[in-house]
N, C-alpha and C positions, 0 to 999 in steps of 0.2 A: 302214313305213307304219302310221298308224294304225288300230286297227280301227273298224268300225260301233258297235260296244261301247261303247266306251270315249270316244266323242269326245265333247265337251262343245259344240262351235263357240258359242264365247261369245265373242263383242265386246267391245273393252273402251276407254273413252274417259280419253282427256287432257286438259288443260284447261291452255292458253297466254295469258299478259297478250296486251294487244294490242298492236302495235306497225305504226307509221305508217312507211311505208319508201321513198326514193327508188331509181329503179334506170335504169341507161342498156342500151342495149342494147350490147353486146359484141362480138355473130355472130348472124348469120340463117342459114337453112339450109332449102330447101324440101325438103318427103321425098314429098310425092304432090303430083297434083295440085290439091288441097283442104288442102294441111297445111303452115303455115311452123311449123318449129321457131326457136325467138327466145330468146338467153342474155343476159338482164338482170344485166348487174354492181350491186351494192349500192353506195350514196353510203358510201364511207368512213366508220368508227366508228358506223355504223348495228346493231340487232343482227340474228343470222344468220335466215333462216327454218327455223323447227324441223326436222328431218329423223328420221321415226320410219316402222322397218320394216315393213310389210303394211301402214300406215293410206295404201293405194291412193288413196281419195277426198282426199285433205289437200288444198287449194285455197286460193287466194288471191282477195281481189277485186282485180280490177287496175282501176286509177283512169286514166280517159283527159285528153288535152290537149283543152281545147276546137278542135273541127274550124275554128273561123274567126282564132281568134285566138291559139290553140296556147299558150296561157297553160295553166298546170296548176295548179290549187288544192287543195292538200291539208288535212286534217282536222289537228285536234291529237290528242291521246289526253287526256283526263278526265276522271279516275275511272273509266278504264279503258272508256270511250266515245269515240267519235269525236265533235270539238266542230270547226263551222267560224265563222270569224269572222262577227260578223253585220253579215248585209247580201249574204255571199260565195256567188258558184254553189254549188250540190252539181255534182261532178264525175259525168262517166258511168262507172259501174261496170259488170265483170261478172266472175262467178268462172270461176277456169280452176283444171286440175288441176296441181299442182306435179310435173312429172315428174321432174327432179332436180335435183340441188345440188352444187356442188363449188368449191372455193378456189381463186382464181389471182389474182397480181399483190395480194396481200393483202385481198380482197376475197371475200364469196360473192357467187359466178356461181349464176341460178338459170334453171333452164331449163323454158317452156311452151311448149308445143304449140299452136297455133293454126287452126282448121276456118275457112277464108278464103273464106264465097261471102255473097252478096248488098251491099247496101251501108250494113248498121247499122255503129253506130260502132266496134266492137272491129273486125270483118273488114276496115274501111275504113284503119283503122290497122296494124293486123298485115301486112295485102298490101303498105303503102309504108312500111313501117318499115324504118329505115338506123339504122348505128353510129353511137349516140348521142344517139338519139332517150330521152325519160325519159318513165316513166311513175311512177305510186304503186303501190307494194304495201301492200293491208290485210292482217293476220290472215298462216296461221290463228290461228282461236279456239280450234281442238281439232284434236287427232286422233284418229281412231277406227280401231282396230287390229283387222284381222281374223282370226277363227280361227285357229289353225295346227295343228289338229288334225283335219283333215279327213280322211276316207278319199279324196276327190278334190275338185278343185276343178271348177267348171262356170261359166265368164265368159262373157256374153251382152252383147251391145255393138252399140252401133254407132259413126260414125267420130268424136263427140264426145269417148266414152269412151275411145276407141286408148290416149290415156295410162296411165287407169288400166291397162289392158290389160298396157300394157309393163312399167309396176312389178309387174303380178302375175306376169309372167313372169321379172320379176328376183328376186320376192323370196321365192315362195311359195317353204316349207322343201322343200329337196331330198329325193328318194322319193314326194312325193306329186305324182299325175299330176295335167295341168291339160287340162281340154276345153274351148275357145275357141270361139266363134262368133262373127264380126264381118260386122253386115250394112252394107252401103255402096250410094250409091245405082250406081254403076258401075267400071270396070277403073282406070280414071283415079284414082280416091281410096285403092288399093292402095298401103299404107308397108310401110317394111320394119321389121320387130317382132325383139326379140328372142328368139334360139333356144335350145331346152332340149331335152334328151332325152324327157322325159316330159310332154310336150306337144304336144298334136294342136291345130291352129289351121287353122279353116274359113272360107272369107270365101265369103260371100251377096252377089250383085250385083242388086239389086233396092231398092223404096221400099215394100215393103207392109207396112203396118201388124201383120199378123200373123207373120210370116215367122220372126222369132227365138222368140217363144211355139211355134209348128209344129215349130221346133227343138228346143224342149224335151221337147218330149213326144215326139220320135223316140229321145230319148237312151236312155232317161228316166234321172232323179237315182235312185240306191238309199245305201237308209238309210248316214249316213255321212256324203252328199256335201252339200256345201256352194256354195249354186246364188248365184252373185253377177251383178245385171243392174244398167245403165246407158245412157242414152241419152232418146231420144222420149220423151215422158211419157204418148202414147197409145199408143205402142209398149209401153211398161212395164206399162200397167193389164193387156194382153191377156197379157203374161209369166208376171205375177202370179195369173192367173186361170188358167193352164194349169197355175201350180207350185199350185194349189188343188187342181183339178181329179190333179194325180198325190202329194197328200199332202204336200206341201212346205208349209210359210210359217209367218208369226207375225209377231209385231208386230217392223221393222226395229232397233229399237232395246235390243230385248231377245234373251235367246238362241235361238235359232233356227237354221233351216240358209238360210235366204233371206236376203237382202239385194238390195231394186232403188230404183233412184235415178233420177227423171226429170229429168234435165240440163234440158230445153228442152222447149217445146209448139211445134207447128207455128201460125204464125201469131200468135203472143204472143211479140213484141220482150222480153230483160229478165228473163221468167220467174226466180222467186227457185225455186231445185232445191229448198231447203227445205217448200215448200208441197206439201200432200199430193198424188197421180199424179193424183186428179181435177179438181184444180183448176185 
């Protein structure tokens, strides 16, 4: 393990061309009541999606079929930009986590996770998607690798995040322990996650806003640990504000022991995760 001493928890980013990608679907697979897992085969001689160890968050935008006319329009690449013909829809996008990747039938098979409630256009899709349905894959643009020098790890989540969840349970270097928290709104949204020795994994069945921040500060992180959050984006600011309040943080992109990412706002269809928690 490594010591308090000695750990650097420094991030560190890759940078990938872009690449426009068709993909059909393969295999569905529900895991909770709220969760299809969906294996997108790649259109033949397409190239692979990058696959880099601990960069948990790596995502895709996945590009949808219009709902009425299931026509799908995809972008070109150039100059290393997305260009559509003009005149052409922009397609509905939204990013998801790439949970994983694997070769069959000379193709890469890629596998997302899919959170299936209400009736925007991704959850409307993912719920009646069949073998062979296509959609687009953009990106990524980068990966962003996390630490592996932690004296422990400390994942706060909720059931958006599960993915990345499960790649930290796959991948985080063996010896160092991981302390999971996953809040979900009920019993029903419970998957089953990958098992490790050195990993305590809690799930919270609740919607309140504070309840993974309350988490934190029960732990609490000691010098070492390496506090990684994802999920609500008001959920996140209160995370953020309690890893304050017990000497945690700094700017996500720099070295630090903190990393939190708000996937989604409640009530904002779309939300780009990119835009800062307050916005």
């Amino acid at each position: 393990m490594t010591s308090a001493a000695t750990a650097a928890l420094q991030r560190s980013r890759q940078l990938h061309p872009l690449h426009v990608r068709r993909a059909a679907v393969s295999h569905v697979e529900q895991l909770g009541g709220r969760m299809r897992r969906i294996t997108l085969g790649l259109e033949a001689g397409t190239p692979p999606i990058p696959w880099v160890r601990l960069a948990v968050g790596d995502h895709v935008k996945v590009a949808f079929p219009h709902p009425t006319t299931g026509e799908l329009t995809l972008p070109t690449v150039v100059d290393d930009r997305p260009s559509l013909p003009e005149g052409a829809q922009r397609p509905v996008t939204r990013d998801y986590t790439v949970r994983g990747v694997h070769d069959a039938d000379q193709t890469q098979q890629v596998t997302i996770d899919f959170v299936v409630h209400g009736t925007g256009p991704a959850s409307t899709w993912a719920s009646g998607a069949r073998k062979g349905d296509v959609v687009g894959l953009l990106g990524p643009r980068g990966s962003m690798t996390e630490p592996a020098d932690a004296r422990r790890y400390v994942c706060l989540a909720d059931e958006t995040a599960l993915p990345a969840v499960g790649r930290w349970l796959e991948e985080a270097p063996a010896g160092i322990p991981l302390e999971v928290v996953v809040q979900v709104p009920d019993a029903t949204c419970l998957v089953p996650l990958p098992q490790r020795a050195d990993a305590r994994v809690t799930w919270l069945m609740d919607e309140e806003e504070g309840t993974l921040a309350e988490s934190l500060r029960s732990l609490p992180p000691e010098p070492g640990d390496y506090v990684w959050a994802a999920g609500e984006a008001g959920t996140m600011v209160q995370v953020r504000r309690a890893a304050a309040e017990l000497g945690v943080g700094g700017e996500a992109l720099k070295p630090s022991a903190l990393q939190v990412d708000g996937y989604w706002r409640r009530g904002v269809p779309g939300r780009d995760h990119h835009e800062p928690l307050e916005s």
